[in-house]
Each structure stands twice: as C-alpha cells, then as structure tokens.
Z-matrix of the N, CA and C atoms (Angstrom, degrees):
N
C 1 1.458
C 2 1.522 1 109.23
N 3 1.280 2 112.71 1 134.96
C 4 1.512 3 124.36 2 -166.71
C 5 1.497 4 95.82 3 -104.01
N 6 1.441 5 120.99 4 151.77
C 7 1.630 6 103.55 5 156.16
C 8 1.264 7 108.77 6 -108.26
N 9 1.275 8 124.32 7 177.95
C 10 1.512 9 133.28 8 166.79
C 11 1.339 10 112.34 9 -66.56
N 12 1.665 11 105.65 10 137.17
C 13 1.527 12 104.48 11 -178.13
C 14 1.125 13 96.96 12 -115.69
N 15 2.064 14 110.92 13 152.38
C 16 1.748 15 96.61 14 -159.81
C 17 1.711 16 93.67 15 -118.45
N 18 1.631 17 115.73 16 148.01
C 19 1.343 18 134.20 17 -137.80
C 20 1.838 19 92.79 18 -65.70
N 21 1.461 20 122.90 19 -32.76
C 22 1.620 21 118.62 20 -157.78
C 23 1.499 22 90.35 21 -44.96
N 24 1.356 23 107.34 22 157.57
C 25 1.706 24 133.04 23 149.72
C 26 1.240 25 97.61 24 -96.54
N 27 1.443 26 120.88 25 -40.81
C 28 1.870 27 120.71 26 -161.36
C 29 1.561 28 94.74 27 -129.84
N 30 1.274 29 87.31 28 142.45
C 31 1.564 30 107.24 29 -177.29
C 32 1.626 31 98.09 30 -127.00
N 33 1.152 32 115.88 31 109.58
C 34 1.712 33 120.44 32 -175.46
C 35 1.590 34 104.16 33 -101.34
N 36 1.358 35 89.67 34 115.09
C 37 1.670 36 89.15 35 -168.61
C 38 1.347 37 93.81 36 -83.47
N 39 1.647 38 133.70 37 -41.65
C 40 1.279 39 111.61 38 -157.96
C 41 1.446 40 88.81 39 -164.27
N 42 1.758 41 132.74 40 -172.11
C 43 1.402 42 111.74 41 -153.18
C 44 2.349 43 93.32 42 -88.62
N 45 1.118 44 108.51 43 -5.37
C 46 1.148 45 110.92 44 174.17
C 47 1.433 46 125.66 45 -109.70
N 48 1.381 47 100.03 46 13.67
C 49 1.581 48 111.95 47 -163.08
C 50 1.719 49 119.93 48 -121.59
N 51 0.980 50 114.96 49 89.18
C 52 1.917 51 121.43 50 -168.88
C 53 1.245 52 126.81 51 -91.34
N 54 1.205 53 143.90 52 97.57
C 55 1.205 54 125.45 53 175.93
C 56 0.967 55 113.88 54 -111.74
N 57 1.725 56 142.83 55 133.36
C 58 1.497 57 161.21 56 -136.45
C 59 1.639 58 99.32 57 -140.36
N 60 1.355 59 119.83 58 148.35
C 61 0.856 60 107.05 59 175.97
C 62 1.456 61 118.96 60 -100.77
N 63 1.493 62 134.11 61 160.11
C 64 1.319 63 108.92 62 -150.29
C 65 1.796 64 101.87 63 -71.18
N 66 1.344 65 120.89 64 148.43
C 67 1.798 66 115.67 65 -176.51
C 68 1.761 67 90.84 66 -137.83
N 69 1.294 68 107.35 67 -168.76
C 70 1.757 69 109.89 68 179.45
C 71 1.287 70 110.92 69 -111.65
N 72 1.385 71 117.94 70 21.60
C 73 1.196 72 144.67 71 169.42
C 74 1.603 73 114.00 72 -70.74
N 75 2.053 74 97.61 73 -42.00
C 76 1.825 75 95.22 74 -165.32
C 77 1.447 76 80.58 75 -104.37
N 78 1.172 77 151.46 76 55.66
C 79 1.504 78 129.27 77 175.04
C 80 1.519 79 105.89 78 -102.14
N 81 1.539 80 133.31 79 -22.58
C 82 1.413 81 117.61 80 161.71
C 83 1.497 82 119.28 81 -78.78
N 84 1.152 83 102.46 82 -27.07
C 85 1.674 84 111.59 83 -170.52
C 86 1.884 85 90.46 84 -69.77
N 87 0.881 86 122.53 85 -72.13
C 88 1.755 87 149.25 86 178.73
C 89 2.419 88 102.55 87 -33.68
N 90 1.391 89 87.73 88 -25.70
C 91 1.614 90 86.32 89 176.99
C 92 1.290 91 112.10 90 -106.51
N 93 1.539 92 117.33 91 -30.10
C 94 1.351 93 107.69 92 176.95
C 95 1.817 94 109.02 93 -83.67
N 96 1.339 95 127.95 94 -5.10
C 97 1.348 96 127.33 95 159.71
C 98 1.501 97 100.26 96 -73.04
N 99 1.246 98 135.93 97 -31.97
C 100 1.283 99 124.49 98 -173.50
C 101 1.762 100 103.24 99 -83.24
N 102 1.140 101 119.81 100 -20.60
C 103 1.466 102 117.94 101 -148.92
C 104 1.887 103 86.38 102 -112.84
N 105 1.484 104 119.96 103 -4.95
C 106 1.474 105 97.56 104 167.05
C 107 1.497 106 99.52 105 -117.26
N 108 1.549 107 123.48 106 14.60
C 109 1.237 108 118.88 107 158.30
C 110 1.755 109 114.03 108 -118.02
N 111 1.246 110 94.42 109 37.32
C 112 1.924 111 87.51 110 -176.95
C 113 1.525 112 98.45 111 -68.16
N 114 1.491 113 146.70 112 -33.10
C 115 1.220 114 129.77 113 -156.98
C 116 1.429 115 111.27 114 -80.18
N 117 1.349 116 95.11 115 -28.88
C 118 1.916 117 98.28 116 176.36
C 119 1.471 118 123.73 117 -108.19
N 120 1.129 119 115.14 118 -2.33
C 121 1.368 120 119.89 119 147.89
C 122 1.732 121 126.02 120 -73.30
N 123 1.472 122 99.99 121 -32.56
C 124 1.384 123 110.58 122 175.11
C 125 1.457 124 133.48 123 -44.45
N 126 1.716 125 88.82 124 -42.40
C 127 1.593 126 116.33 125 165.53
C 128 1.892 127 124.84 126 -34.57
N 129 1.187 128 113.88 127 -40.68
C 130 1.269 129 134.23 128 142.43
C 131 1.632 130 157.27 129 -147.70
N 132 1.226 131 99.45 130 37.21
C 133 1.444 132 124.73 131 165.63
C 134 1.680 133 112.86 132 -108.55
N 135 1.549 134 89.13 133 119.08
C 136 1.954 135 89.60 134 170.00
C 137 1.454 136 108.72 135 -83.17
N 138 1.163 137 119.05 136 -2.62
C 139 1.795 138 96.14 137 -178.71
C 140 1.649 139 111.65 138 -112.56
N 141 1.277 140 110.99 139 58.74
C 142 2.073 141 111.47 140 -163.59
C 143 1.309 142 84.28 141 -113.59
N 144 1.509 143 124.17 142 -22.97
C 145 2.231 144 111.07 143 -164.39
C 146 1.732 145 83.89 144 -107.34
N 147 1.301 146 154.66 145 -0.61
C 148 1.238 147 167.73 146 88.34
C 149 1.509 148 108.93 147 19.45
N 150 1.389 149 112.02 148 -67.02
C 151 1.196 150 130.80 149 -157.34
C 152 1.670 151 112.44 150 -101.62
N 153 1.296 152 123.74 151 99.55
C 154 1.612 153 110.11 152 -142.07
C 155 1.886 154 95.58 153 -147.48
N 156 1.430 155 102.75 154 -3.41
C 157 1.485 156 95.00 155 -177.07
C 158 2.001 157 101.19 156 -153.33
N 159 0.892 158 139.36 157 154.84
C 160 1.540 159 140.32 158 170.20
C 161 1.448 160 97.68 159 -53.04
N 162 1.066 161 126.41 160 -34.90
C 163 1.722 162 105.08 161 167.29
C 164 1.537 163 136.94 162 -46.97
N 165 1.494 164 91.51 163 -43.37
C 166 1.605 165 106.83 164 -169.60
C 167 2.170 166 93.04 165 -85.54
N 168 0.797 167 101.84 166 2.96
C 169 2.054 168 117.10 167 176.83
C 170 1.557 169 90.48 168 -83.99
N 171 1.532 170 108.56 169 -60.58
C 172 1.375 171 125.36 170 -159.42
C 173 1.914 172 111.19 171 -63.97
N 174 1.313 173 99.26 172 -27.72
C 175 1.689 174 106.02 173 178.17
C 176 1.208 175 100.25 174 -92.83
N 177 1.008 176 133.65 175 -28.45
C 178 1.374 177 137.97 176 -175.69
C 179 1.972 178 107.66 177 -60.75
N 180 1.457 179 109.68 178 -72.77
C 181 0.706 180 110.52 179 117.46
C 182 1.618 181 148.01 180 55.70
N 183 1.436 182 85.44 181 -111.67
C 184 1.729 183 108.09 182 -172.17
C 185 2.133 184 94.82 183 -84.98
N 186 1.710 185 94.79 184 -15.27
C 187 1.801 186 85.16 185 -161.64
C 188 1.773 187 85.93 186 -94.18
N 189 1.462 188 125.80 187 -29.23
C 190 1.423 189 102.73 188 160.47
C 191 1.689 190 137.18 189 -45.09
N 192 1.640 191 104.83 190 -53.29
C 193 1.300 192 116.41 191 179.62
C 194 1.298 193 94.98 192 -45.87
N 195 1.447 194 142.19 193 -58.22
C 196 1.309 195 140.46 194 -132.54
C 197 1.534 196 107.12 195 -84.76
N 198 1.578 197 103.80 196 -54.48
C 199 1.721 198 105.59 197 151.35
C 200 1.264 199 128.05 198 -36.63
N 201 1.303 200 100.24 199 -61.56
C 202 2.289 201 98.01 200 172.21
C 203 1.224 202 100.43 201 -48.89
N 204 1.027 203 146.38 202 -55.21
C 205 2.056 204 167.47 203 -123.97
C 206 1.948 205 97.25 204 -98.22
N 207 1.121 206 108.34 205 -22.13
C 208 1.169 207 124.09 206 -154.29
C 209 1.578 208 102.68 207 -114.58
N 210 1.315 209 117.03 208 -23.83
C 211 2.045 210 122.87 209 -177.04
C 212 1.342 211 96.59 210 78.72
N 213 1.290 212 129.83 211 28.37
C 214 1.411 213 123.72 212 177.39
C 215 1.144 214 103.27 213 -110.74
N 216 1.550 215 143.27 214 12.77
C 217 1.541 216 127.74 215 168.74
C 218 1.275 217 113.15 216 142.27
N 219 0.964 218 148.54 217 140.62
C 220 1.743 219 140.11 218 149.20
C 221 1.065 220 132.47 219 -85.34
N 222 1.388 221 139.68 220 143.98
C 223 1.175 222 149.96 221 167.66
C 224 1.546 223 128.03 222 -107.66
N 225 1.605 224 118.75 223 122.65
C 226 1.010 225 115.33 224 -172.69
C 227 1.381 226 133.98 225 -108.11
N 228 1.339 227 154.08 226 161.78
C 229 1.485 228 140.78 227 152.88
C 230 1.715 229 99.13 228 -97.66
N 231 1.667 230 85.53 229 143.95
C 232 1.654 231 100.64 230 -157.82
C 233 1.821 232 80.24 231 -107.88
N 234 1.633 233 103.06 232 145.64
C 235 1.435 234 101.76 233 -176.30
C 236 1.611 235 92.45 234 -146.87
N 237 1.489 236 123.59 235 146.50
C 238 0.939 237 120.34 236 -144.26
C 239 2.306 238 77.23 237 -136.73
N 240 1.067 239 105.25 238 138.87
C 241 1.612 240 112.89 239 178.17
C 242 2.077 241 97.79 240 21.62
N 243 1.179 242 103.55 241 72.76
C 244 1.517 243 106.01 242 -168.98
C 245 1.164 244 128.22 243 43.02
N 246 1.607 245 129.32 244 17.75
C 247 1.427 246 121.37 245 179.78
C 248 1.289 247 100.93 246 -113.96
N 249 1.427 248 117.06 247 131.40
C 250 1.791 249 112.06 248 161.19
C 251 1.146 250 137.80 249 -31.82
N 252 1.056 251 169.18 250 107.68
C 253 1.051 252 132.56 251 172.69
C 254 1.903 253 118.90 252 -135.72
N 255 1.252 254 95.46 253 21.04
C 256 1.823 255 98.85 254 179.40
C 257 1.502 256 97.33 255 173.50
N 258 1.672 257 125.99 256 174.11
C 259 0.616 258 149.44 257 -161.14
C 260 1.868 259 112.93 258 -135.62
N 261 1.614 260 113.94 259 134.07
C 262 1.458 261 97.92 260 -174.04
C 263 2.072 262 93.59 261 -159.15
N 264 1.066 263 98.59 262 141.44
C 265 1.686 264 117.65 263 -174.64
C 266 1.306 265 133.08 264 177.75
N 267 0.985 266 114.97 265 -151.30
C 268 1.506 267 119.88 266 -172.25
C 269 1.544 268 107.88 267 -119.53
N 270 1.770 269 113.05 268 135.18
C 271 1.460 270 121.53 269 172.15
C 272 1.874 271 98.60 270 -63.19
N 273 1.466 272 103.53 271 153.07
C 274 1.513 273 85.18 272 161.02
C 275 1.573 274 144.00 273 -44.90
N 276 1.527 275 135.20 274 126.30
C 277 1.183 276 131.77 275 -136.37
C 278 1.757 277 101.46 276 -80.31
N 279 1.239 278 132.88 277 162.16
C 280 1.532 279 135.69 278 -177.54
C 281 1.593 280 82.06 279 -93.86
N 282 1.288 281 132.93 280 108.37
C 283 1.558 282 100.15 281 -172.61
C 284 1.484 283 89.92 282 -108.11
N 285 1.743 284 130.38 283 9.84
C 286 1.471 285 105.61 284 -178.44
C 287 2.117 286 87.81 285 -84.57
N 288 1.687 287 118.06 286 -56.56
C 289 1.658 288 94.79 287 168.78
C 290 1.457 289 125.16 288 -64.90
N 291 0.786 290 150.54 289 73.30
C 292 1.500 291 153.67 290 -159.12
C 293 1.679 292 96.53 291 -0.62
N 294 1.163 293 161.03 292 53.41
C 295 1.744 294 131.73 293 -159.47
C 296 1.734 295 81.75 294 -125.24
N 297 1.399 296 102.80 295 162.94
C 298 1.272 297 121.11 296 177.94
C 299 1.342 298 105.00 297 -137.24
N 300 1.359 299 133.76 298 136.18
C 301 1.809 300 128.80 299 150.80
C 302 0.712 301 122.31 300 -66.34
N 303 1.397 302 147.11 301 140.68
C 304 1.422 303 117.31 302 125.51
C 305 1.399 304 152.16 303 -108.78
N 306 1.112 305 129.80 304 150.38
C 307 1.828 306 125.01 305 -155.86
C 308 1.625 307 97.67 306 -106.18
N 309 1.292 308 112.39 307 168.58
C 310 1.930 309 106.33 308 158.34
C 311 1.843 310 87.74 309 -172.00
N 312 0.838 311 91.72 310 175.75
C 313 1.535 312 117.36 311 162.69
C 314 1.777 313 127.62 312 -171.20
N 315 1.013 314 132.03 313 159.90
C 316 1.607 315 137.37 314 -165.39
C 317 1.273 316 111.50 315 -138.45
N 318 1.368 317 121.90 316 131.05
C 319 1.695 318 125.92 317 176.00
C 320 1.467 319 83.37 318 -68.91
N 321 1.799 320 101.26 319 145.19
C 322 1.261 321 116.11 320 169.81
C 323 1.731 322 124.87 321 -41.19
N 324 1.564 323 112.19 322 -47.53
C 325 1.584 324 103.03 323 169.05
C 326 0.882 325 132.57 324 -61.42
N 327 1.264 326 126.16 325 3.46
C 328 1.525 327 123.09 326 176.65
C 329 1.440 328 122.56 327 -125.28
N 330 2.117 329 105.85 328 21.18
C 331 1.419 330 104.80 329 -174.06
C 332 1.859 331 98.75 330 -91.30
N 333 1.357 332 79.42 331 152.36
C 334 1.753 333 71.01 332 167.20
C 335 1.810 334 107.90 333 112.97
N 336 1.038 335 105.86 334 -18.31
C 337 1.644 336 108.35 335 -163.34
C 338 1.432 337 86.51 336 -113.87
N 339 1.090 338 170.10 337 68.67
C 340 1.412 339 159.89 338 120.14
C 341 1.468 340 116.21 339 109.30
N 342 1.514 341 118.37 340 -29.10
C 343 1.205 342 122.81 341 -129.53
C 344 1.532 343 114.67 342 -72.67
N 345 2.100 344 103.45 343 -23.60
C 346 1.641 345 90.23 344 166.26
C 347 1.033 346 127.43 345 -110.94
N 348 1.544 347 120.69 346 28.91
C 349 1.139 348 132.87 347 -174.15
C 350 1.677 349 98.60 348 -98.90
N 351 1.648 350 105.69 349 -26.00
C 352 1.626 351 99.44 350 173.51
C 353 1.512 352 117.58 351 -77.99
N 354 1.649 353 112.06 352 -22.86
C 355 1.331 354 143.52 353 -167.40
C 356 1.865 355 85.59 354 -68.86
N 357 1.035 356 106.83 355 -107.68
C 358 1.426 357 113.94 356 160.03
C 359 1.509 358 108.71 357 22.38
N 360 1.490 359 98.77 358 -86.29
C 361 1.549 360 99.18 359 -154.12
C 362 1.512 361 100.14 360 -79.42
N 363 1.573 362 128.72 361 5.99
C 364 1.892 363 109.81 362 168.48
C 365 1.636 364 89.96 363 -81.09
N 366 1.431 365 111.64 364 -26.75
C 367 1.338 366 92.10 365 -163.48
C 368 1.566 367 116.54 366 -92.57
N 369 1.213 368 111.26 367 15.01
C 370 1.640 369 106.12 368 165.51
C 371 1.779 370 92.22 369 -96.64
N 372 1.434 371 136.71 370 -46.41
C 373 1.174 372 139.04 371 167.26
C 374 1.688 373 88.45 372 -19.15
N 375 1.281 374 118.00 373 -83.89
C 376 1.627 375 119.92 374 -163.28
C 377 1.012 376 123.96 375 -40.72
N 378 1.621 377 104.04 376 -38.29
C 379 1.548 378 116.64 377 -163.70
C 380 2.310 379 91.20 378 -70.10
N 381 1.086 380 83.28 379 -64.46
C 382 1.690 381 86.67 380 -170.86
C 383 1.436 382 130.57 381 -54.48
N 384 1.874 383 100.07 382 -36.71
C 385 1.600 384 96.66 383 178.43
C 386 1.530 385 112.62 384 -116.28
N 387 1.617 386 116.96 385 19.70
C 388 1.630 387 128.38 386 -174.82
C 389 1.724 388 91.16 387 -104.72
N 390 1.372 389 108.96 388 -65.67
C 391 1.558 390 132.07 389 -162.84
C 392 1.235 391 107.62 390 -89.28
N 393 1.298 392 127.14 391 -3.89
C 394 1.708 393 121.86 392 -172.39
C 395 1.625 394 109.44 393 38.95
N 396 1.170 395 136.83 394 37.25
C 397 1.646 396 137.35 395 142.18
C 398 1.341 397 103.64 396 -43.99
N 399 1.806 398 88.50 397 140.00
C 400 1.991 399 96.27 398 163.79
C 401 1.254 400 105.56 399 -100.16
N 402 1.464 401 118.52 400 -19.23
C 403 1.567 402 113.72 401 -171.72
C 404 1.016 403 98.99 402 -132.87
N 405 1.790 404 111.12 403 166.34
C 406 1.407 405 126.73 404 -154.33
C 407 1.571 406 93.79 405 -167.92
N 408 1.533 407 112.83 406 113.14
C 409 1.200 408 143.10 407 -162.46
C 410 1.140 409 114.69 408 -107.14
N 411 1.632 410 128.90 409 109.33
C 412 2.493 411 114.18 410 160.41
C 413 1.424 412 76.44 411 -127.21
N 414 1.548 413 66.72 412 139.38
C 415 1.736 414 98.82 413 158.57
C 416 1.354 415 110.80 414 -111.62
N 417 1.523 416 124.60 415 133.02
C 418 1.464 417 127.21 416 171.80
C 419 1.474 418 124.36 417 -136.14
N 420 1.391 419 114.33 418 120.85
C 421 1.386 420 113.82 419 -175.51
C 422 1.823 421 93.43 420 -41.15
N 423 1.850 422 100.60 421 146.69
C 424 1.460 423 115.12 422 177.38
C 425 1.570 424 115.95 423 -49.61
N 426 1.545 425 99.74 424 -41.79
C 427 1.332 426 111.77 425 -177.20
C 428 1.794 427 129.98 426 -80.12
N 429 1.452 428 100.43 427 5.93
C 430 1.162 429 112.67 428 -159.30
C 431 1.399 430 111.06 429 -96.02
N 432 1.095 431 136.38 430 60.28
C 433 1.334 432 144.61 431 -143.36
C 434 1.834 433 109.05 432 -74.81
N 435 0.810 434 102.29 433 -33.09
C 436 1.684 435 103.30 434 175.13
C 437 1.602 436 113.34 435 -80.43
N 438 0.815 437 143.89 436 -17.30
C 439 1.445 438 162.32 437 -155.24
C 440 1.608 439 81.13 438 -125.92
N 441 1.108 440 152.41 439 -126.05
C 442 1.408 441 149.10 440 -169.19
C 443 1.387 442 101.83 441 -14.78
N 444 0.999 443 152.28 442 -45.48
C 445 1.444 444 155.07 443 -150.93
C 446 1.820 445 89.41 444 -70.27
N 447 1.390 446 118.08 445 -59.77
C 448 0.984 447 116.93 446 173.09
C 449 1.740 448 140.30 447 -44.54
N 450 0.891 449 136.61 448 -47.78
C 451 1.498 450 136.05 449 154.25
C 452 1.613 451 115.81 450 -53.12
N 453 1.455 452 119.50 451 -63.40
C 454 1.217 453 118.40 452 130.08
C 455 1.722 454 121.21 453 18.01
N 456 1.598 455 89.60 454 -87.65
C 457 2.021 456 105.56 455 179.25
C 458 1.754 457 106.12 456 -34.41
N 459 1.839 458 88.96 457 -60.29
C 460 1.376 459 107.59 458 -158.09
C 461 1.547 460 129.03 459 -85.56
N 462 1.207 461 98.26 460 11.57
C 463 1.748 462 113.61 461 155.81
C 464 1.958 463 86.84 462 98.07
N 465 0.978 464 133.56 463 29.70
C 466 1.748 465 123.27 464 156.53
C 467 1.247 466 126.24 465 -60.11
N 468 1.003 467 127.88 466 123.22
C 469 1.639 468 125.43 467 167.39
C 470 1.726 469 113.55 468 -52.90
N 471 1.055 470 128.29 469 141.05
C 472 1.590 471 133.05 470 -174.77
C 473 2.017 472 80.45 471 -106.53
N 474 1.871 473 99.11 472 121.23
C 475 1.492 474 91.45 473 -161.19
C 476 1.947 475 71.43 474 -105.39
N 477 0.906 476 144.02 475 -47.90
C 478 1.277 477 144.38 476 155.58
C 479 1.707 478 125.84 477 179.93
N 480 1.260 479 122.80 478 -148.85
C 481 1.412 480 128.14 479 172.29
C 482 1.631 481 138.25 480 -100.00
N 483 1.220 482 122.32 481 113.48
C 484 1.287 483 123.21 482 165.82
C 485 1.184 484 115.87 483 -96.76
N 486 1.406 485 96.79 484 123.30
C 487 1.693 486 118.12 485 -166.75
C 488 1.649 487 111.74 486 -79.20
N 489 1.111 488 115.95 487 153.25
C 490 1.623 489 119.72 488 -158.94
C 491 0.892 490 120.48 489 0.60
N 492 2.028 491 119.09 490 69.23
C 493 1.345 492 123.52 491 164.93
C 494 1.438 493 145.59 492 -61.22
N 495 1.969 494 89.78 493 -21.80
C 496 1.433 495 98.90 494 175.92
C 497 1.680 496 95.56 495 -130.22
N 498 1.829 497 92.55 496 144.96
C 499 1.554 498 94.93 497 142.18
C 500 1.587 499 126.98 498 -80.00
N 501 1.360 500 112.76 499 121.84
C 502 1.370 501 107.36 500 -178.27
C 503 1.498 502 109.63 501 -138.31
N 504 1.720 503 103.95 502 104.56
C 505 1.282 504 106.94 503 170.85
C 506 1.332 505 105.59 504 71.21
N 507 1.115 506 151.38 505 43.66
C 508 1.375 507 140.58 506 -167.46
C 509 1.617 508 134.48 507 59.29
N 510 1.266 509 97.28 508 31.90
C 511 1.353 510 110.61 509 -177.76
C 512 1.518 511 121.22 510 -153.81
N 513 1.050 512 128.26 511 154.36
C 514 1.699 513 116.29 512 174.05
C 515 1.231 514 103.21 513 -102.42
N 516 1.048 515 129.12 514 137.15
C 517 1.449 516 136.79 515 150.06
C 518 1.332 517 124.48 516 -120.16
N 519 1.520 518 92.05 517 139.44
C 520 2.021 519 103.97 518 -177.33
C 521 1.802 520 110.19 519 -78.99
N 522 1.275 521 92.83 520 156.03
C 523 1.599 522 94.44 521 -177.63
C 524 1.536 523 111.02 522 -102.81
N 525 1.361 524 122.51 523 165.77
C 526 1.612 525 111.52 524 162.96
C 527 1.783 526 94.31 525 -103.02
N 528 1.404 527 115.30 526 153.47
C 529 1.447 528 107.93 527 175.86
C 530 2.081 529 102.10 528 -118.21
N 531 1.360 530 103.99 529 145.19
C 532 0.972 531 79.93 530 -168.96
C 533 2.154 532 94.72 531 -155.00
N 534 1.159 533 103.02 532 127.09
C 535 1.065 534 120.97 533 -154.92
C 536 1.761 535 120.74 534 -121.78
N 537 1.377 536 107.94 535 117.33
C 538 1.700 537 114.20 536 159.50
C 539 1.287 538 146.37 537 -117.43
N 540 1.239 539 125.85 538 115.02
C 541 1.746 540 130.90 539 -150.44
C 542 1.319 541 85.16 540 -92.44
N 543 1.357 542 88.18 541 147.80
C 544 1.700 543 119.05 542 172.54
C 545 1.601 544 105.59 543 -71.50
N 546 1.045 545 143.29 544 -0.15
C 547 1.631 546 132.87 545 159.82
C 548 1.783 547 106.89 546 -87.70
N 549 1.657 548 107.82 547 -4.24
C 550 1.695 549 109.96 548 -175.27
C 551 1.673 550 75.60 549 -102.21
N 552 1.099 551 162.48 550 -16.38
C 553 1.605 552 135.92 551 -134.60
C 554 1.330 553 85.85 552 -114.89
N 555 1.464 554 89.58 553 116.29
C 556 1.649 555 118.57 554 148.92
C 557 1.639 556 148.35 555 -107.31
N 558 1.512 557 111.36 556 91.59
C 559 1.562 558 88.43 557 -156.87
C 560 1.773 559 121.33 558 -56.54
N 561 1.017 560 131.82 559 -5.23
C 562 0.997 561 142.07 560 154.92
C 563 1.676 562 126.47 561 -62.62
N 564 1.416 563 111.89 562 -28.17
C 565 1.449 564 107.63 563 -168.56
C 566 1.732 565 97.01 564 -100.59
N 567 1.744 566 98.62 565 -40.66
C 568 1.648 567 107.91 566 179.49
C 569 1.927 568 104.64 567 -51.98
C-alpha cells in the first residue's frame, strides 16, 4: 500500500516560515549549515562525523528524494525569512501500520524562536491529512530538552522510556518516545 503524496514543493508555515522539500538544489547550502554547526548539532545527532564532504549531503539527500518518490514520507529544509537553517520530516513511513516519525534539527541561531515547533506541527498536519497515518511518533534523547519540549508544545502523549537506545559518541542514551494518533489530531488544538 502506497499513500498519496501531496503536490506542495513549499509548505509556508507562516509569513517567515518556509519549508522546501528536500531537492539537489539545497545540498551545498544544506552541508555548509551542517558543517558550521557540527559542534552543536553533534550534541545529539550520530550521523554529523559521517557527514564530512557535500557528497555525503548529496546521498543524504538523494535517499530523501527516493523516500518521498517512494510514498514513504517527505523531507524538508526549514528556512526561516529565506535562510536555511535546519532540516525537518518524516523517518521512513511503517506504511503496512500507517505510523510516521518524526526527526528535525536547527542550526544553533535559530533555536529558541518557535521555528520548529511551527515546522513540526504542518508536518504532523501532512502526516495525518496528506498520508492518512494514524500514528505519529518523536523520539528524543531523555536529556534533550529542547527537542522534547517540542511534542510536549504540541499536545503528544509521553508513551515512555527506552533505555540506552542509542549509541552516541561513546555513550548510550535513553530516549523519551512520544506519540499522536490521528483520532487525537486536531487542527485547531495542534
């Protein structure tokens, strides 16, 4: 079962708020935001010492397009008054249970001001009334308080903790999991 993929390239969250879908258009712009935020992205992303040249941008990338291309999810670059500045979408979709993830991240200058918490909530909008998903999945390191803050914002249930889910960097860390069904989604309440 395929789902429907819905026609936007741009999803305008708000008059300062852009989301593009990822193309091979943003892959230099999209590495050097990663490559002048590797130290604070590092903090919780395992794939930033991975990612070391516009190539490994370019597969990256090329494995989104193929997922969107595929009815398995979209991926976006989040751009804030026309500047890039993070990335936000869907893990590949479970499409036999309808469930979707979702991932994001933000260059450090632009945490703090709203911007993926607005990001976020078009994209559970997508996930539920683009893709027909019943569930809607973030995972966030325990410690990751800005990134958790978000689902949180947007009315998610905290379903609980899996303990040293990731290796990261020499360490395990537990996740919080945290989840919203499409019989809770309200575009009004989201």
């Amino acid at each position: 079962m395929r789902f429907a993929m819905p026609l936007e390239c741009e999803l305008l969250i708000s008059k300062t708020i852009e989301l593009q879908l990822l193309d091979k258009k943003h892959v230099d712009e999209l590495f050097q935001l990663v490559d002048t935020n590797r130290e604070h992205l590092r903090e919780w992303l395992p794939w930033i010492d991975a990612n070391t040249s516009p190539t490994d941008t370019e597969s990256f990338v090329n494995s989104a397009i193929s997922q969107r291309e595929s009815g398995k999810g979209p991926q976006y670059a989040v751009f804030h008054k026309a500047t890039m500045c993070g990335v936000c979408g869907f893990h590949p979709f479970d499409v036999t249970n309808k469930i979707g993830g979702i991932g994001y991240w933000l260059s450090q200058a632009y945490t703090g001001k709203g911007i993926m918490t607005s990001s976020v909530k078009a994209l559970i909008g997508t996930g539920f009334q683009e893709y027909g998903l019943n569930r809607i999945e973030v995972a966030c390191a325990t410690d990751n308080g800005s990134s958790r803050a978000i689902p949180e914002r947007l009315g998610f249930t905290l379903e609980g903790v899996l303990r040293e889910r990731e290796y990261l960097y020499g360490r395990y860390v537990d996740h919080a999991i945290y989840s919203m069904l499409a019989s809770e989604f309200s575009l009004n309440e989201v």
